[in-house]
C-alpha atoms as a printed R data frame, in Angstrom:
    type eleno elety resid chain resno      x       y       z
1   ATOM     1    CA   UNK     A     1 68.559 -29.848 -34.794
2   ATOM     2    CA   UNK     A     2 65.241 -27.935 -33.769
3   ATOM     3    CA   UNK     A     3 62.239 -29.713 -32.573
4   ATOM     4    CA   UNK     A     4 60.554 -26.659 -33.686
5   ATOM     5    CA   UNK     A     5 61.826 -28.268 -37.200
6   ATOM     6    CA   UNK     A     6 59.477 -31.335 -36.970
7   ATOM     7    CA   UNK     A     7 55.851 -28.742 -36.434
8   ATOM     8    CA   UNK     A     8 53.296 -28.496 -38.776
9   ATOM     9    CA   UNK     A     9 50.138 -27.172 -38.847
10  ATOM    10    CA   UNK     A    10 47.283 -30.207 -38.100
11  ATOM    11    CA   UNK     A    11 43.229 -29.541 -38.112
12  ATOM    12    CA   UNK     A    12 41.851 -31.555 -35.373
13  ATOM    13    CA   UNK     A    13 39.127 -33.053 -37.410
14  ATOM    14    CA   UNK     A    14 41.803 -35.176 -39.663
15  ATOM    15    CA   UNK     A    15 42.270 -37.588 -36.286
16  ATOM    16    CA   UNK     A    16 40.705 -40.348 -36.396
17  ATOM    17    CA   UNK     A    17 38.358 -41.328 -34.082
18  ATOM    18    CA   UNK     A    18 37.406 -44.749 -34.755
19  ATOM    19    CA   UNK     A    19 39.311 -47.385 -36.851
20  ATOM    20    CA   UNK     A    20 37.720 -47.816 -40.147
21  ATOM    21    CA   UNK     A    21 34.526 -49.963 -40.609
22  ATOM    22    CA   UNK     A    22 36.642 -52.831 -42.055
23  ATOM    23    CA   UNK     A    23 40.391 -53.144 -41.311
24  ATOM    24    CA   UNK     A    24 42.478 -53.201 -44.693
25  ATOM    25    CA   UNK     A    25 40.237 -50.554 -46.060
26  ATOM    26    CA   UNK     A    26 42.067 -47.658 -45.054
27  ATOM    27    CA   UNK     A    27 44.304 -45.358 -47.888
28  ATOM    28    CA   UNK     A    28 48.004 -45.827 -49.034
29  ATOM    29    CA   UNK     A    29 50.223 -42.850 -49.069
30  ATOM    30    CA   UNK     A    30 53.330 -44.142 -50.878
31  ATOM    31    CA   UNK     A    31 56.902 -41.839 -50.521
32  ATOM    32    CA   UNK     A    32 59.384 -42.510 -52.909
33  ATOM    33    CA   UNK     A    33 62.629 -41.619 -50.837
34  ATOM    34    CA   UNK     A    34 65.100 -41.511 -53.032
35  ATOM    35    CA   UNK     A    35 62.881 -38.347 -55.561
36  ATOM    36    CA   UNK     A    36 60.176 -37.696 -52.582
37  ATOM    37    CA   UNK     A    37 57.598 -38.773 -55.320
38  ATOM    38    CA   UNK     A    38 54.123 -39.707 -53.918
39  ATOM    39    CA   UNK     A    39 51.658 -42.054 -54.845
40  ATOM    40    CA   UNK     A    40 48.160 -42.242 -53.283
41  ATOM    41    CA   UNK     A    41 47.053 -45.846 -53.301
42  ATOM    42    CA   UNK     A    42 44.673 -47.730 -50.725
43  ATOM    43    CA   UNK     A    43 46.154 -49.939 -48.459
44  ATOM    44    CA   UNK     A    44 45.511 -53.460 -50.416
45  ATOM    45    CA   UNK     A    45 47.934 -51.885 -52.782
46  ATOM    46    CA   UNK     A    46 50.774 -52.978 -50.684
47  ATOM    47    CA   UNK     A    47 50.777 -56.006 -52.134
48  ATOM    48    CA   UNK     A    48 52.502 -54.033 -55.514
49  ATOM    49    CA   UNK     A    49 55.255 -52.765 -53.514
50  ATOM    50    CA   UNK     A    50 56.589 -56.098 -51.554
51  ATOM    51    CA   UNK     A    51 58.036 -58.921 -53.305
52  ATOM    52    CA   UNK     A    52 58.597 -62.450 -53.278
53  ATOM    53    CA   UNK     A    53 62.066 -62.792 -51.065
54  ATOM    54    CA   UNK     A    54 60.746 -59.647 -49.484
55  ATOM    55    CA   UNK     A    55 60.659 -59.503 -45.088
56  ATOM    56    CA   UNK     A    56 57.411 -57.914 -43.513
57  ATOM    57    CA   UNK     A    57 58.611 -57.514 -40.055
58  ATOM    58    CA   UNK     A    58 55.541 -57.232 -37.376
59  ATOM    59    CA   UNK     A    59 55.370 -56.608 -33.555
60  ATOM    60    CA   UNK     A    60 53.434 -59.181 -32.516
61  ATOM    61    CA   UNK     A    61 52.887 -57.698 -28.971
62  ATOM    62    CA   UNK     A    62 49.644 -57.195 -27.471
63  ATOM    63    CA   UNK     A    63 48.258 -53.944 -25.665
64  ATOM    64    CA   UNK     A    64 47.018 -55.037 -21.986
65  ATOM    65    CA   UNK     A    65 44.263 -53.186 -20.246
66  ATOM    66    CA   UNK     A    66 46.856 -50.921 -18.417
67  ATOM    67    CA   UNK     A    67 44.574 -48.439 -17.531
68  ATOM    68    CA   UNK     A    68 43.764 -48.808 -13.680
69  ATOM    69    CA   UNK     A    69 41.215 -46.110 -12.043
70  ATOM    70    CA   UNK     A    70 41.072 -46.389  -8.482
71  ATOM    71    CA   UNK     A    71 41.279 -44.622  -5.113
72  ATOM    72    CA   UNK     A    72 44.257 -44.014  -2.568
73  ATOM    73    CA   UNK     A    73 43.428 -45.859   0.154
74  ATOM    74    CA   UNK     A    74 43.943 -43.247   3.106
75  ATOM    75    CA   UNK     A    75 41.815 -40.459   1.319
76  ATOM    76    CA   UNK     A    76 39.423 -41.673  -0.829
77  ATOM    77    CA   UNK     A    77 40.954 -39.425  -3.301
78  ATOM    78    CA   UNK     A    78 40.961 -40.424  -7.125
79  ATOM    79    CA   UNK     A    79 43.789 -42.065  -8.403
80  ATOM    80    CA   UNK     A    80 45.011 -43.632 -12.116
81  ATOM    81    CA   UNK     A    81 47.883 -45.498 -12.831
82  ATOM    82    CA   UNK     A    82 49.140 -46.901 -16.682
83  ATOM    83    CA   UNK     A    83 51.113 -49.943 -16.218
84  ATOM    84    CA   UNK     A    84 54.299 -49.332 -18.809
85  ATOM    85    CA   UNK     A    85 56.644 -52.282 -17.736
86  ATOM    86    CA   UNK     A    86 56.568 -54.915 -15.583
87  ATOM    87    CA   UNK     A    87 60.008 -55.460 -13.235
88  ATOM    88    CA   UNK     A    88 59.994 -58.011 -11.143
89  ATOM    89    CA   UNK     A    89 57.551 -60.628  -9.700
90  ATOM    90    CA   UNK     A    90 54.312 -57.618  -8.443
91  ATOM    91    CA   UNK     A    91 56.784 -54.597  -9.558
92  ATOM    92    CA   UNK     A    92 55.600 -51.988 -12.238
93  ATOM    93    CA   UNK     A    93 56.687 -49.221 -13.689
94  ATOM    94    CA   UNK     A    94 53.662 -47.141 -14.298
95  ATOM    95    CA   UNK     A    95 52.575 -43.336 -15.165
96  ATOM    96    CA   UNK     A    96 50.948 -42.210 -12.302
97  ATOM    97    CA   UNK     A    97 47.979 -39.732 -11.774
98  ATOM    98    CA   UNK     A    98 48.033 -37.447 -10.187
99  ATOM    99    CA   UNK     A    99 51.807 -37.838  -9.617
100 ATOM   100    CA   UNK     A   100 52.058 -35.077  -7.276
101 ATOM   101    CA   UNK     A   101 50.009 -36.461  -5.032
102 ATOM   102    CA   UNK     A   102 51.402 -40.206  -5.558
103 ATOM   103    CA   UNK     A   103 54.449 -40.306  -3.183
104 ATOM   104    CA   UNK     A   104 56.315 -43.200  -1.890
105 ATOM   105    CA   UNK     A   105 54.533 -45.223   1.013
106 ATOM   106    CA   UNK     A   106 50.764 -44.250  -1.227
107 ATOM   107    CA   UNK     A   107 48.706 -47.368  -1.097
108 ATOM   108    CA   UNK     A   108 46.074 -47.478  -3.788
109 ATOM   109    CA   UNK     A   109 42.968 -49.911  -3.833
110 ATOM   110    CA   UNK     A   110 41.093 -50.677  -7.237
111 ATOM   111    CA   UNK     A   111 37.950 -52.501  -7.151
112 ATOM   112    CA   UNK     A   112 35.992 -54.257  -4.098
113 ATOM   113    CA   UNK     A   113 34.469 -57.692  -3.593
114 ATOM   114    CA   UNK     A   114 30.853 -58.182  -1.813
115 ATOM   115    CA   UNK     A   115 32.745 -57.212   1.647
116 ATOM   116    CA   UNK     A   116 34.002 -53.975  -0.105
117 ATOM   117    CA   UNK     A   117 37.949 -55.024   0.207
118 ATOM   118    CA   UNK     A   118 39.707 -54.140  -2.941
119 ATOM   119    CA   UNK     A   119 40.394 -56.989  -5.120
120 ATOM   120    CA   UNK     A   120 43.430 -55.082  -5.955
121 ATOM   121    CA   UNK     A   121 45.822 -53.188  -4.043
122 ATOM   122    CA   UNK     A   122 49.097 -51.044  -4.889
123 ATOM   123    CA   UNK     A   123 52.137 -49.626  -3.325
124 ATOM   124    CA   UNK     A   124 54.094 -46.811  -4.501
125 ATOM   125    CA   UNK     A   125 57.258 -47.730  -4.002
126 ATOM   126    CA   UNK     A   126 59.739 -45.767  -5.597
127 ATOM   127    CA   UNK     A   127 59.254 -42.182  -7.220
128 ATOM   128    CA   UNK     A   128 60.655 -41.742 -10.967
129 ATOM   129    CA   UNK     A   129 60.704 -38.497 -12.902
130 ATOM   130    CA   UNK     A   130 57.976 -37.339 -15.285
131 ATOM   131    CA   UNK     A   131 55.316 -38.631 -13.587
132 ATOM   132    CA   UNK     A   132 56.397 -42.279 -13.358
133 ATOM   133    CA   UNK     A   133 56.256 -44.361 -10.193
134 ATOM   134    CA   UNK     A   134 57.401 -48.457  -9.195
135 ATOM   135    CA   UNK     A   135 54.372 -50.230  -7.574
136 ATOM   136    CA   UNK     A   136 54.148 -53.596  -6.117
137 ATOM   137    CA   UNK     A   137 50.854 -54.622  -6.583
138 ATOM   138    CA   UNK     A   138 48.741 -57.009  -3.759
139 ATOM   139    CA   UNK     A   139 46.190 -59.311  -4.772
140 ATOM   140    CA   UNK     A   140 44.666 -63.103  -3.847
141 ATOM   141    CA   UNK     A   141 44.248 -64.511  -7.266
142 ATOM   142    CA   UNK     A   142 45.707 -64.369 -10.888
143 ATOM   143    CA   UNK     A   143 47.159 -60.743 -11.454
144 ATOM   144    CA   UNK     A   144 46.007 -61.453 -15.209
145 ATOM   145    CA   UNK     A   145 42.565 -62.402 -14.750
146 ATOM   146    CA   UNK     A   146 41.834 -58.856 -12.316
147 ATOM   147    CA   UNK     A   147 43.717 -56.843 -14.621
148 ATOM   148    CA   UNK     A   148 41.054 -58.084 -17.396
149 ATOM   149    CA   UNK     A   149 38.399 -57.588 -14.504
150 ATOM   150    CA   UNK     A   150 39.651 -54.092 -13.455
151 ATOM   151    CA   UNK     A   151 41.586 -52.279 -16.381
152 ATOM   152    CA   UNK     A   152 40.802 -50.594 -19.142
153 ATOM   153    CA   UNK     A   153 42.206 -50.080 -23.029
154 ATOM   154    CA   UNK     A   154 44.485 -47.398 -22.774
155 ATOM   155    CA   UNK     A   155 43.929 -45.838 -25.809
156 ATOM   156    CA   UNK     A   156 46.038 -42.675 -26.746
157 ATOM   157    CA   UNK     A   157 44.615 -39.032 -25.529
158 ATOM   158    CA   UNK     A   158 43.936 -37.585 -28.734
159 ATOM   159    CA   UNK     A   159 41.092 -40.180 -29.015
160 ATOM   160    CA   UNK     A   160 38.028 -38.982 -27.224
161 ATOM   161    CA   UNK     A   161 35.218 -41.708 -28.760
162 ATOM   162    CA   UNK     A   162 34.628 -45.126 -26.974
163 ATOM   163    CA   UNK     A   163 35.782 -47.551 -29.046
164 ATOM   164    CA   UNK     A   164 32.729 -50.289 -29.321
165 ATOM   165    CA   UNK     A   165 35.290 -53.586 -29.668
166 ATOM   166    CA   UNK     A   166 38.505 -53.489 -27.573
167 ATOM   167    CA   UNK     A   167 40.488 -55.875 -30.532
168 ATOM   168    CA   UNK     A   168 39.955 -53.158 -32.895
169 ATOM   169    CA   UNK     A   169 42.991 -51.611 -31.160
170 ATOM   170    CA   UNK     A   170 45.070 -55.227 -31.152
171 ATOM   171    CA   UNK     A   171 46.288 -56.525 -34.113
172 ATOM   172    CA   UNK     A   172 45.294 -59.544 -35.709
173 ATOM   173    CA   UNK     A   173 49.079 -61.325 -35.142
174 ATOM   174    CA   UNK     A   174 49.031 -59.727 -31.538
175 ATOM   175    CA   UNK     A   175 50.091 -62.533 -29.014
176 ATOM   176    CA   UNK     A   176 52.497 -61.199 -26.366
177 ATOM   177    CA   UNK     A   177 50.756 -59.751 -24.093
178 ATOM   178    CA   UNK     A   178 52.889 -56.490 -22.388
179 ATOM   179    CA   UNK     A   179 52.326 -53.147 -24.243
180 ATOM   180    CA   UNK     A   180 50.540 -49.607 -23.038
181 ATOM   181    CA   UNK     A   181 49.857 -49.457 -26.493
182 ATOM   182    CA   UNK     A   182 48.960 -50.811 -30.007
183 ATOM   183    CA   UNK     A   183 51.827 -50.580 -32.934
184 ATOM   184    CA   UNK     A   184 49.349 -49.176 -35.090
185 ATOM   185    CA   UNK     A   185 50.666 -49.838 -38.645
186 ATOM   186    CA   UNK     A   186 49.579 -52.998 -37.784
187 ATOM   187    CA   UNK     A   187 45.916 -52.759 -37.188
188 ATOM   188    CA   UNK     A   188 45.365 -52.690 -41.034
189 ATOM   189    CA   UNK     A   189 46.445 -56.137 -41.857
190 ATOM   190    CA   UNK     A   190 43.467 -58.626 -42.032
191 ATOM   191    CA   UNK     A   191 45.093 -62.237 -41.539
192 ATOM   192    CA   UNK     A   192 43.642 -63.193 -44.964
193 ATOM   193    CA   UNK     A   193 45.796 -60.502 -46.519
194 ATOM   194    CA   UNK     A   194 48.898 -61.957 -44.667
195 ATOM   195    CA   UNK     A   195 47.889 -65.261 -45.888
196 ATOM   196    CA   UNK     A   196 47.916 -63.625 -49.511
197 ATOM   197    CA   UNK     A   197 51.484 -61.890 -49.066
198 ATOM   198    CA   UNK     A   198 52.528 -65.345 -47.474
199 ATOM   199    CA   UNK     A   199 51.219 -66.947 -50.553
200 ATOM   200    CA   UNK     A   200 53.444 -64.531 -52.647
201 ATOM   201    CA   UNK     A   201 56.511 -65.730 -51.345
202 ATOM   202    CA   UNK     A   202 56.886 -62.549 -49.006
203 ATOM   203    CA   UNK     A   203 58.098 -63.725 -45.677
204 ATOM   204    CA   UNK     A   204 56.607 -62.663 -42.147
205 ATOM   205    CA   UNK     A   205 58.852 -62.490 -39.072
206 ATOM   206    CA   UNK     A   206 57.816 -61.475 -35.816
207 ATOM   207    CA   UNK     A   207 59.495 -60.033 -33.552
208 ATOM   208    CA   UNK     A   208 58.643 -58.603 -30.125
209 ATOM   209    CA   UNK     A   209 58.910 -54.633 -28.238
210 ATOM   210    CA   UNK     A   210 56.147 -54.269 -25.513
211 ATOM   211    CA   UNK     A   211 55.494 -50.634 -26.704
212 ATOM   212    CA   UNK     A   212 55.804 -48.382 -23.345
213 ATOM   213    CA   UNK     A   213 56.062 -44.283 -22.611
214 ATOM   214    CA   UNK     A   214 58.968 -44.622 -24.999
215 ATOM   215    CA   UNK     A   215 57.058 -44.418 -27.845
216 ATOM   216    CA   UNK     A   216 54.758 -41.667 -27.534
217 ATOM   217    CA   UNK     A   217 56.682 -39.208 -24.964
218 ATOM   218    CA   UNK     A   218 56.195 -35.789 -25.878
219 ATOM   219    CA   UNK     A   219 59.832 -34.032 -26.651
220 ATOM   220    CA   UNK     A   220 59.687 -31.177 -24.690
221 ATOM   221    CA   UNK     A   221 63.312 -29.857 -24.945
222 ATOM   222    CA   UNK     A   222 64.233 -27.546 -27.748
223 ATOM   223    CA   UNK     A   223 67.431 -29.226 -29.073
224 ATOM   224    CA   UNK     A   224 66.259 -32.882 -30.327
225 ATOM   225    CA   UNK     A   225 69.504 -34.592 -29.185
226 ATOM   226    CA   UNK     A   226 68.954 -33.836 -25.755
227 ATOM   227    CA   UNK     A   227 66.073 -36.073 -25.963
228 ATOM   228    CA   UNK     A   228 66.251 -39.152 -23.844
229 ATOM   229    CA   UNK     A   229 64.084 -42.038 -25.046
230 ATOM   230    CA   UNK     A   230 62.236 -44.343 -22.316
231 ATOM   231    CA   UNK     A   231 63.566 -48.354 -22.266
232 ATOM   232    CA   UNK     A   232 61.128 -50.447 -24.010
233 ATOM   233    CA   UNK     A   233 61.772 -54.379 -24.148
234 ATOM   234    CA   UNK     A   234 62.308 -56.613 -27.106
235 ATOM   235    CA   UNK     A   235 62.504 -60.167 -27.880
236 ATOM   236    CA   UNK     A   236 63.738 -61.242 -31.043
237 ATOM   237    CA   UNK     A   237 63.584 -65.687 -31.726
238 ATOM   238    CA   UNK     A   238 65.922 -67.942 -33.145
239 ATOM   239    CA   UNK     A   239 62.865 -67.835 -35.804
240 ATOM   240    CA   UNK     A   240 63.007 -64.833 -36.140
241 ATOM   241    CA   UNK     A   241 66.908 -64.100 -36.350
242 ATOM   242    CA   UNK     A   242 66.793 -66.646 -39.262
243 ATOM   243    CA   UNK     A   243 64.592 -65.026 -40.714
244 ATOM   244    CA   UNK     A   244 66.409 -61.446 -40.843
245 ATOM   245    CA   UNK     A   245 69.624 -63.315 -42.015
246 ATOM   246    CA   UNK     A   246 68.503 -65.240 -44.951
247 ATOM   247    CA   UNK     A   247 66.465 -62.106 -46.752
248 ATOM   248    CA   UNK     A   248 69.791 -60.212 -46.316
249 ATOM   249    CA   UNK     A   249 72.055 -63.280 -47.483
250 ATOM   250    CA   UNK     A   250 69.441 -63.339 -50.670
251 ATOM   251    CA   UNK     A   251 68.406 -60.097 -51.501
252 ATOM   252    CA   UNK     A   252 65.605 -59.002 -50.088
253 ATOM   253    CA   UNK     A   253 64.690 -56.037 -48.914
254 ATOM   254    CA   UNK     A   254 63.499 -56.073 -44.733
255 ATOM   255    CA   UNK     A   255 59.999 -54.058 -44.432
256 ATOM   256    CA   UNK     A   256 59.314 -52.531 -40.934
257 ATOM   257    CA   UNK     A   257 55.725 -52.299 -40.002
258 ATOM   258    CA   UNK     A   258 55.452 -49.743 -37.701
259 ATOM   259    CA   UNK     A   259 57.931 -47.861 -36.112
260 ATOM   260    CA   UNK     A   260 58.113 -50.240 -33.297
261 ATOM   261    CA   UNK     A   261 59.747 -52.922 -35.760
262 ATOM   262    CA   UNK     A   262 62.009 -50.117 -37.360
263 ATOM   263    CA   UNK     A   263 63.345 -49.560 -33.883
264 ATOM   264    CA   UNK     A   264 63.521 -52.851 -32.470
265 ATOM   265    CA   UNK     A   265 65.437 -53.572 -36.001
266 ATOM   266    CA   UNK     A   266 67.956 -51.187 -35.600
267 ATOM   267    CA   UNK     A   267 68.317 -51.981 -31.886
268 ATOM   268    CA   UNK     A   268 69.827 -55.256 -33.638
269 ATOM   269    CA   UNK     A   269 71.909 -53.583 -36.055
270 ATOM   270    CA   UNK     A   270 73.720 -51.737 -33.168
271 ATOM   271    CA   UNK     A   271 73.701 -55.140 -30.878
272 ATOM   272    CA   UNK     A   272 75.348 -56.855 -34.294
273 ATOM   273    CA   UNK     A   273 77.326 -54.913 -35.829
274 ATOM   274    CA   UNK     A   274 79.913 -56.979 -37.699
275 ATOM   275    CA   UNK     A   275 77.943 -60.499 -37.947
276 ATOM   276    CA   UNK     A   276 74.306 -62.380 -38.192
277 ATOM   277    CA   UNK     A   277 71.449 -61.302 -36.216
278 ATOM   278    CA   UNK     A   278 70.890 -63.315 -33.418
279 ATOM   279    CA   UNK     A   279 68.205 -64.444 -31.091
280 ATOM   280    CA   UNK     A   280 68.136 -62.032 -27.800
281 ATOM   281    CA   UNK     A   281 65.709 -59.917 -25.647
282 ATOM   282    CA   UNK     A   282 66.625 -56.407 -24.228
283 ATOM   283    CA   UNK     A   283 65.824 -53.282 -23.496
284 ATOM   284    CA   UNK     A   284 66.307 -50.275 -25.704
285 ATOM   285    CA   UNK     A   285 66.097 -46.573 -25.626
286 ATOM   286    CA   UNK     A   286 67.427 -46.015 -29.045
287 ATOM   287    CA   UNK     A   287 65.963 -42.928 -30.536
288 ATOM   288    CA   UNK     A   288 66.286 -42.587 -34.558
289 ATOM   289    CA   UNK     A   289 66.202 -39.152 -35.485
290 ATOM   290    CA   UNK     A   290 67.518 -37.153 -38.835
291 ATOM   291    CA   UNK     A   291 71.511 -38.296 -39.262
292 ATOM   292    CA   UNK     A   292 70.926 -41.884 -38.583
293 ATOM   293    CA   UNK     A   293 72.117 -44.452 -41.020
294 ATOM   294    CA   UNK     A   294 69.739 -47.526 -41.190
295 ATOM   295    CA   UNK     A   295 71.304 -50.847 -41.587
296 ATOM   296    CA   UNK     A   296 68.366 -53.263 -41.017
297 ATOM   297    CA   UNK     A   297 65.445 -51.073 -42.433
298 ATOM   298    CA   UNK     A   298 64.832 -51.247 -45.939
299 ATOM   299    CA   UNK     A   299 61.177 -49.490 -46.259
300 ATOM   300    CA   UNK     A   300 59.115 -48.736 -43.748
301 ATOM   301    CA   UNK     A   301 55.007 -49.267 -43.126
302 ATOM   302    CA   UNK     A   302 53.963 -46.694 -40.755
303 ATOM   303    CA   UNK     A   303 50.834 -44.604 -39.663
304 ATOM   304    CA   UNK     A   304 50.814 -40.385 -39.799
305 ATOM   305    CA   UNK     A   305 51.865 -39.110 -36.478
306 ATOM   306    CA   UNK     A   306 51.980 -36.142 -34.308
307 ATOM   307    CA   UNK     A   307 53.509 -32.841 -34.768
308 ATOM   308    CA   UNK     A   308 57.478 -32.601 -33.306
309 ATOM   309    CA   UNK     A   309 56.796 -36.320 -32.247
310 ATOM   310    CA   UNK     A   310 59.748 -38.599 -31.986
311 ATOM   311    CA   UNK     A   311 57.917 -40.780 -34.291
312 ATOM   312    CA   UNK     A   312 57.744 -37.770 -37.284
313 ATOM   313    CA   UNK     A   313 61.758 -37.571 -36.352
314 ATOM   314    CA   UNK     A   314 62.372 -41.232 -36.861
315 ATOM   315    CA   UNK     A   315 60.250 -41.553 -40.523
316 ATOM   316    CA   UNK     A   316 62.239 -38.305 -41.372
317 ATOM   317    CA   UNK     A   317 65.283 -40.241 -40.636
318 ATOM   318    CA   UNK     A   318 64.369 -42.854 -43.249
319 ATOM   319    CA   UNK     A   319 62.937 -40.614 -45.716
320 ATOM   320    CA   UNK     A   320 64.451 -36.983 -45.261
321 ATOM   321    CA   UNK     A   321 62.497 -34.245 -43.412
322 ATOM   322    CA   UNK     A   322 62.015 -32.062 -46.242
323 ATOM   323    CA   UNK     A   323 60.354 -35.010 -48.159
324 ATOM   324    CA   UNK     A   324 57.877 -36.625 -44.718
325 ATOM   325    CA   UNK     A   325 56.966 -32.883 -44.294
326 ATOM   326    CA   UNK     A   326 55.892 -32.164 -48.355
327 ATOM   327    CA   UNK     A   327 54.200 -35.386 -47.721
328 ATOM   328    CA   UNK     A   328 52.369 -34.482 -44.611
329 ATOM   329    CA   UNK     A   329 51.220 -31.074 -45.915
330 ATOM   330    CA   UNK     A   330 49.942 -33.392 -49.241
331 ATOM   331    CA   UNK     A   331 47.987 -35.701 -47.042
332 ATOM   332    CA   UNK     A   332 46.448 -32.771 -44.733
333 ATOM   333    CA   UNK     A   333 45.591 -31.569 -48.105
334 ATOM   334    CA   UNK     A   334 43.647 -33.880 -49.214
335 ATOM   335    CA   UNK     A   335 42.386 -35.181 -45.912
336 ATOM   336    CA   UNK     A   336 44.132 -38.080 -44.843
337 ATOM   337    CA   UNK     A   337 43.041 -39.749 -41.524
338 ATOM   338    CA   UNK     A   338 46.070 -39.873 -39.174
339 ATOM   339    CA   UNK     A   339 47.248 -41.335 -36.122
340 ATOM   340    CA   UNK     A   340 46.333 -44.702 -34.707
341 ATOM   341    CA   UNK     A   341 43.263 -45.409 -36.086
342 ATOM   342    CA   UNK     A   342 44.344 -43.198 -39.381
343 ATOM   343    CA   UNK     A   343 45.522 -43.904 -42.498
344 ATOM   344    CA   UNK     A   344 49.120 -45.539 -43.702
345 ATOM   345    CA   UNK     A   345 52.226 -44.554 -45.529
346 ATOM   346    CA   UNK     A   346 54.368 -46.634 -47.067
347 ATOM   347    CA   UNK     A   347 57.942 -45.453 -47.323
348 ATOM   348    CA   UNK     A   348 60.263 -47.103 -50.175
C-alpha cells in the first residue's frame, strides 16, 4: 500500500486558523460506512446519531506548554525544544531545534531571573533519530510552575494566527496534564452538551494517551507498512475498563472521539484479546492503517486531517479509503474547515 494512495489535492485557505467563535458550532460531516452515504449536519446533530446505552470515549489529556525557546548556553545561539514525553524524574524526550546543532553534552538555558541566571536549564543527553533528543532539565523550584512561566502552546505548524485564549486549544474534560498536543475532535464539546448526552443515557468514559510526535509524524517512506509509529502513553481506570465492558456486555455501540481514543481503544483490544478490558497504562506505537480489523471501535468522531497523514490512513481503516477520500473531495467542495480548529466528521 502507497502513501501516494492517501494524497489529495487541499487549498490552503480551507485550514482553519482560529477555532470557531463558539465551540459546538462547528459543521457535521456524517459517513455512512457501510454505503459511503453522506450527510451534512452541524455538530449539535450528534446527539441523533448516539444512543442511550451508547459509549462516547474521550481523551481527557491536557496539552502542556511544551514549547521552550531558549539559547545554548556556550554560544548564545537560538535554540527550541518540544517536550513529547517525560522519562524519568528531569528526563524528556523532546524534538529538538535545530537538531544538528543539538549534540550530546549541549546545555541550553531558557529564561533569566534579575541576576540574569536562567531559571531553567537543559542537558542534551542522549541523541535520538529524527530530530529527537533526551534532556535532563535543571531548575530551583517547581518544574510545573516555570514551564507555565517559560513555555508556550505548541500549536501545530499549519496554524500561523495567535490564538487569543490558550484553552481554546484544551478541551473542556482536559485534566491530565502530558500532551504536545490537543485531541482535537474534542475541542467541540461544550460541557453543557455532555451534560445533555449524559442526560440521554449515553455514557462518557475517559480514558488517557498524552498525544506525542506519534500522532502527527509525517510518513515519509513510500510503502505505508514500513512506517514506524512513535510510543505514546495511555492510562485506562478501573472506571473506565467498566465502562468499556458493560456497553459491550449490553449492546452498545463504543464511539471514539478522536483518533487518539480510536487508538488507545484498539491498543486494548490487542492487550485483551480473549477477555474484559482491564485497567492498565502503557505505551503504544500501534499504527491503524487500511487492513485492520477494529474490535473496540464502533464509530468514530474525528476532525479532517492532512494529506498522506497517518491519521487519513487510520479513518480509512474504519471507513474504506475509497469512501474517506469521496468524502474529503465532498467537503473541499463545499468548503469545509479542516484540521484542528476545523470542522468534524462523524463516521458510523
Amino acid at each position: 500500500m502507497r502513501t501516494s494512495d492517501f494524497d489529495f489535492d487541499l487549498p490552503e485557505r480551507l485550514i482553519a486558523q482560529t477555532p470557531p467563535p463558539e465551540r459546538g458550532t462547528s459543521r457535521l460531516l456524517v459517513l455512512h460506512r457501510e454505503t459511503g452515504a453522506i450527510e451534512h449536519r452541524s455538530f449539535p446533530d450528534l446527539a441523533e446519531y448516539v444512543h442511550p446505552g451508547d459509549t462516547l470515549v474521550l481523551n481527557d489529556t491536557r496539552v502542556i506548554p511544551a514549547r521552550l525557546l531558549g539559547v545554548k548556553a556556550d554560544t548564545g545561539a537560538k535554540a527550541e525544544l518540544l517536550l513529547l514525553t517525560r522519562l524519568e524524574g528531569d528526563r524528556w524526550e523532546a524534538l529538538a531545534k535545530p537538531g544538528r546543532k543539538l549534540r550530546r553534552g549541549t546545555r541550553l538555558h531558557f529564561g533569566a531571573d534579575e541576576a540574569g541566571r536562567p531559571l531553567l536549564a537543559a542537558v542534551v543527553e542522549e541523541e535520538r533519530d529524527m530530530g529527537l533528543r533526551v534532556v535532563r532539565f535543571e531548575y530551583e523550584g517547581v518544574f510545573q510552575e516555570l514551564l507555565d512561566r517559560l513555555g508556550q502552546m505548541p500549536l501545530p505548524p499549519y496554524i500561523k494566527t495567535r490564538l487569543d485564549d490558550p484553552d481554546r486549544y484544551q478541551t473542556v474534560y482536559a485534566r491530565e496534564a502530558g500532551s504536545a498536543a490537543a485531541p482535537t475532535a474534542g475541542l467541540h464539546f461544550t460541557q453543557a452538551f455532555l451534560e445533555q448526552l449524559e442526560e440521554r443515557g449515553v455514557r462518557l468514559c475517559r480514558i488517557t494517551l498524552h498525544v506525542g510526535l506519534g500522532t502527527f509524524r509525517p510518513v515519509t517512506v513510500e510503502e505505508v507498512e514500513q512506517h514506524k509509529m512513535h510510543a505514546e502513553w495511555y492510562l485506562v481506570s478501573e472506571e473506565a475498563a467498566a465502562i468499556l465492558n458493560e456497553t459491550r456486555a449490553e449492546g452498545g455501540r463504543i464511539v471514539a472521539v478522536g483518533t487518539t481514543s480510536a487508538r488507545t481503544l484498539e491498543t486494548l483490544a490487542q492487550r485483551f484479546p480473549d477477555g474484559p478490558v482491564e485497567a492498565c497504562s502503557g505505551w503504544t506505537d500501534i499504527f491503524l492503517y487500511p487492513g485492520h480489523q477494529f474490535r473496540l471501535v464502533d464509530a468514530l468522531l474525528t476532525n479532517f486531517h492532512l494529506p498522506r497523514s497517518t491519521l487519513v490512513m487510520l479513518v480509512s481503516a474504519l471507513a474504506g479509503r475509497e469512501n474517506v477520500l469521496a468524502a474529503y473531495r465532498e467537503a473541499i467542495r463545499l468548503e469545509y474547515r479542516f484540521f484542528s480548529f476545523g470542522d468534524a466528521m462523524l463516521i458510523i
